[in-house]
VEXDREN-2710 file (C-alpha; in Angstrom, 1 decimal):
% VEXDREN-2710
k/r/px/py/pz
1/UNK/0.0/0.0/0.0
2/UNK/1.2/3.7/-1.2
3/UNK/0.7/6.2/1.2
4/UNK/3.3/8.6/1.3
5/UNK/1.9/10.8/-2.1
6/UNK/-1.0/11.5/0.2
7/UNK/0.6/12.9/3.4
8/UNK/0.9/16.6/3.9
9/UNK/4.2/18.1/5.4
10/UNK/6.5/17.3/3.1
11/UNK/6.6/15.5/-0.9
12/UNK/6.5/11.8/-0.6
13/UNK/9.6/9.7/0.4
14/UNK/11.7/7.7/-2.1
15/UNK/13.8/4.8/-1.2
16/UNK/16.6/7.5/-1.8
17/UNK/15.0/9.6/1.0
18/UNK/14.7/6.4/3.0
19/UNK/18.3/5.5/3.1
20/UNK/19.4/9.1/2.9
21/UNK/17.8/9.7/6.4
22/UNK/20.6/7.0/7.7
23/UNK/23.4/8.1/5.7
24/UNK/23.8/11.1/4.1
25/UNK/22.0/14.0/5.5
26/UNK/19.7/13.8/2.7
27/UNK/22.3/14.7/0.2
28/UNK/24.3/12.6/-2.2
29/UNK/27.7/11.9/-0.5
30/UNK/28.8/8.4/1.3
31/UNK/28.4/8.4/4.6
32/UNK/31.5/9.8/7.2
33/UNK/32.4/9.5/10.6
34/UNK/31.8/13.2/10.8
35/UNK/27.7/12.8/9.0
36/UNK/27.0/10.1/11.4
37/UNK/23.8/10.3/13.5
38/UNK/26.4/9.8/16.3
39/UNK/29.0/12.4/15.7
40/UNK/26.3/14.8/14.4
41/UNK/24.8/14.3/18.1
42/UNK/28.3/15.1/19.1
43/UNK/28.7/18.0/17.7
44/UNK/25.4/19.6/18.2
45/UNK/26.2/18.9/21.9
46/UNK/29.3/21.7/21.4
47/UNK/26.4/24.0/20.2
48/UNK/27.4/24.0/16.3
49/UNK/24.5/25.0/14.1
50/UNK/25.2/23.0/11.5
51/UNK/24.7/19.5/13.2
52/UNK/21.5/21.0/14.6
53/UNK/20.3/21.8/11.2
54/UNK/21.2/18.3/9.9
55/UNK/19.6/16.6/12.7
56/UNK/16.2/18.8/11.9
57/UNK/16.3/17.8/8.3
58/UNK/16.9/13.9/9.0
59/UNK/14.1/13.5/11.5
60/UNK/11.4/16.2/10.8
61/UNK/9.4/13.6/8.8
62/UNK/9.8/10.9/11.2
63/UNK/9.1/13.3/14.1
64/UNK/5.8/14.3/12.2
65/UNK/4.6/10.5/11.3
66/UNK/4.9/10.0/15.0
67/UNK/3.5/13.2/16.1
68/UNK/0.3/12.3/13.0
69/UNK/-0.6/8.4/14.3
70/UNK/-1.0/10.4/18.4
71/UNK/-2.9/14.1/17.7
72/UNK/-4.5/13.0/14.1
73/UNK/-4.8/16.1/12.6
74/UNK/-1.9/17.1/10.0
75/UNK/-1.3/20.8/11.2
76/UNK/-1.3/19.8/14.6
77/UNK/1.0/17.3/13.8
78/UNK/3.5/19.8/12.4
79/UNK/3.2/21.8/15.3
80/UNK/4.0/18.9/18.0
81/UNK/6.8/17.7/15.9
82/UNK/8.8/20.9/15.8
83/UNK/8.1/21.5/19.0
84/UNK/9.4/18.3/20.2
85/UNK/12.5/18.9/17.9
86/UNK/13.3/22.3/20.2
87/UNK/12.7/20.6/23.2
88/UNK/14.9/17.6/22.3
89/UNK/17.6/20.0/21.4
90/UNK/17.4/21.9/24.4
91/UNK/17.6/18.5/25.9
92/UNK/20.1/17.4/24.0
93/UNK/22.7/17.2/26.8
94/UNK/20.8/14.2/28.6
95/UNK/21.4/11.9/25.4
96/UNK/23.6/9.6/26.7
97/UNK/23.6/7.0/24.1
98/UNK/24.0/8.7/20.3
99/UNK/23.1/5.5/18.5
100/UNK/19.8/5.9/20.1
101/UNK/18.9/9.3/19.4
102/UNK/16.2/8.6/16.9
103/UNK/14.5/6.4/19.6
104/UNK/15.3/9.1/22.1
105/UNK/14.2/11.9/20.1
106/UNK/10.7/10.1/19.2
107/UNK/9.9/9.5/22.8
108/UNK/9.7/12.9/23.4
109/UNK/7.6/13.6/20.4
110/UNK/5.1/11.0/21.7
111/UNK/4.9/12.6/24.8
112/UNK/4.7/15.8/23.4
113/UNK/2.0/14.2/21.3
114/UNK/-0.2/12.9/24.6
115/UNK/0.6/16.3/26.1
116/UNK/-1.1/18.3/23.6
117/UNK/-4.0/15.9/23.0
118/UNK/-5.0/16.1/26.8
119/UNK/-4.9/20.3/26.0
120/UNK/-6.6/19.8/22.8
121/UNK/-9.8/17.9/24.2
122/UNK/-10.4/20.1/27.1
123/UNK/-9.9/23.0/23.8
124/UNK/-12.5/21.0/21.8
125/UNK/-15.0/20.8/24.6
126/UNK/-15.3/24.4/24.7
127/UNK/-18.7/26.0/23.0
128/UNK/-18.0/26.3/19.5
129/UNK/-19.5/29.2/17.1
130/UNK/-22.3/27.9/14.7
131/UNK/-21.6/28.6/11.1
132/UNK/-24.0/30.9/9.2
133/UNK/-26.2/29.0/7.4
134/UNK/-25.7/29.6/3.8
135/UNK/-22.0/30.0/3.6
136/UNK/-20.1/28.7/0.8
137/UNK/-18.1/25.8/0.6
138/UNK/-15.2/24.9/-1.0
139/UNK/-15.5/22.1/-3.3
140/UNK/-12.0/19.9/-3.1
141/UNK/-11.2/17.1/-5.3
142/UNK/-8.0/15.1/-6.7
143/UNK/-5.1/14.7/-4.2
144/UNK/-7.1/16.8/-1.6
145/UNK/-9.9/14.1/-1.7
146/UNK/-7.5/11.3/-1.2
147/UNK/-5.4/12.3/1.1
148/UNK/-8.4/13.6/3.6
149/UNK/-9.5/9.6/2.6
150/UNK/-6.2/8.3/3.9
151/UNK/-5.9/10.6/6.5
152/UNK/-9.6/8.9/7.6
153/UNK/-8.6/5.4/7.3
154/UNK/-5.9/6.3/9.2
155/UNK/-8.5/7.0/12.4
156/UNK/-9.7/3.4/12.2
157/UNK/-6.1/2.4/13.4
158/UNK/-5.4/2.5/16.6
159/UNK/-2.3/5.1/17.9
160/UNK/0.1/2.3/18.0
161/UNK/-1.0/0.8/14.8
162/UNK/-0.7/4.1/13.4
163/UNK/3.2/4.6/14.6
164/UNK/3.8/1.3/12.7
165/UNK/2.8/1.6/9.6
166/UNK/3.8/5.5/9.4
167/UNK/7.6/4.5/10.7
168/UNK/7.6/1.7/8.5
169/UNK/5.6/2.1/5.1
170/UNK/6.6/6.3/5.1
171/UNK/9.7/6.6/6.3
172/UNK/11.5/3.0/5.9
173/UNK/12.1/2.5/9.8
174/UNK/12.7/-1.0/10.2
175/UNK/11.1/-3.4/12.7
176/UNK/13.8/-3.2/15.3
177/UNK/14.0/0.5/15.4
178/UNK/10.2/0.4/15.9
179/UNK/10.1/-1.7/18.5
180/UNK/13.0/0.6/20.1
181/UNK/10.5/3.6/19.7
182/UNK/7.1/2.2/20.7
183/UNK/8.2/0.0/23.1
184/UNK/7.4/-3.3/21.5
185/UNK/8.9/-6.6/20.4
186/UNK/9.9/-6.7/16.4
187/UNK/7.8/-9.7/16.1
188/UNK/4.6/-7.4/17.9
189/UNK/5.4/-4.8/15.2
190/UNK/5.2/-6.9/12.2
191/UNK/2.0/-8.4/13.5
192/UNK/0.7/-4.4/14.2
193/UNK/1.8/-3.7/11.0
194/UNK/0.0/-6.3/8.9
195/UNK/-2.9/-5.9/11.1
196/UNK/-2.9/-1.8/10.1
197/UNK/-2.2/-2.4/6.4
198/UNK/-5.3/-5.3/6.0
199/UNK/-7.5/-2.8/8.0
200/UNK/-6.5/0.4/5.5
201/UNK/-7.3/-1.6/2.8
202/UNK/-10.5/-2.7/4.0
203/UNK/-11.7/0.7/4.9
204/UNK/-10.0/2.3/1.4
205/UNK/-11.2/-0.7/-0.8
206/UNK/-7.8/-1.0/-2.4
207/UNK/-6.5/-4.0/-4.0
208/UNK/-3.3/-4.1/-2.0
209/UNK/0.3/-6.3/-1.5
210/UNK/0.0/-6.2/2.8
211/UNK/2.0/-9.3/2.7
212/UNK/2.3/-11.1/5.7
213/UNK/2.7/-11.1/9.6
214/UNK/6.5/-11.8/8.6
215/UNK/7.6/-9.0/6.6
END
């Protein structure tokens, strides 16, 4: 199942993308000791700008799928993920294992996440104006429609379900580094992951691959 052309934020991820988010900086040059995850942790942690800007641009779009499968609504989704990106960096000083950072970092977006859910349904609760009858409406169609149709399929997952298949199917995260950022075992995350695909393409009536609880 495609689902990345749909997703707001940013254009949809290419294997390139994929495997440029753990090597290059999402650039075309080999991977260095000094473009590591690791050593960019490193030297963000001696305050240069540059490694904060090319830890930013390698985990925006993770930070965001996370931030999506929690809050559910795409520009509250961008919000809590660059929020939880300043927070992390303020942080950044309490990362004590760089090889984890993307596990790390996500944490804190999915708290982030739960934090500003709580606010948002004590927000939601609050009287809302009526709209005057007779306004227009905007008539959307094309990528618009589907994505608002993923983006609904999407609610008939539950959160962790969501995570999964976002990490995995969107941004290429394997089932080990999953399971490092939810919290679950690899063989739990390729069961959550089937489970999500076969229910998308139930709810979407798409003719999809899901493949198997093994994949």
């Amino acid at each position: 199942m495609v689902i990345a052309p749909y997703l707001p934020l940013t254009e949809a991820s290419t294997e390139r993308d994929r495997q440029s988010r753990k090597s290059s900086l999402c650039v075309e040059r080999p991977l260095t000791p000094l473009t590591s995850p690791q050593a960019l942790v490193a030297r963000a942690k001696t305050g240069e700008r540059q490694a904060f800007e090319a830890l930013a641009r390698l985990y925006l779009r993770p930070a965001y799928s996370v931030a999506l499968a929690i809050v559910r609504r795409p520009s509250d989704a961008e919000d809590v993920a660059q929020d939880a990106l300043i927070l992390a960096f303020e942080r950044l000083a309490s990362c004590r294992e760089p090889e984890r950072f993307a596990a790390w970092l996500l944490t804190i977006v999915r708290n982030q996440a739960r934090n500003f859910l709580d606010k948002r349904r004590l927000r939601d609760v609050l009287p809302q104006v009526p709209a005057e009858s007779g306004a227009e409406t905007t008539e959307v169609s094309g990528p618009t429609v589907e994505r608002a149709k993923l983006l609904g399929a999407l609610d008939s997952l539950s959160a962790v379900e969501r995570e999964v298949v976002l990490l995995h199917d969107l941004e290429g995260f394997t089932h080990e580094e999953i399971g490092q950022i939810v919290s679950i075992s690899c063989v739990m995350s390729r069961q959550l992951l089937f489970v999500a695909r076969r229910k998308l393409r139930n709810v979407l009536g798409m003719a999809t691959n899901e493949g198997g609880p093994n994949e």
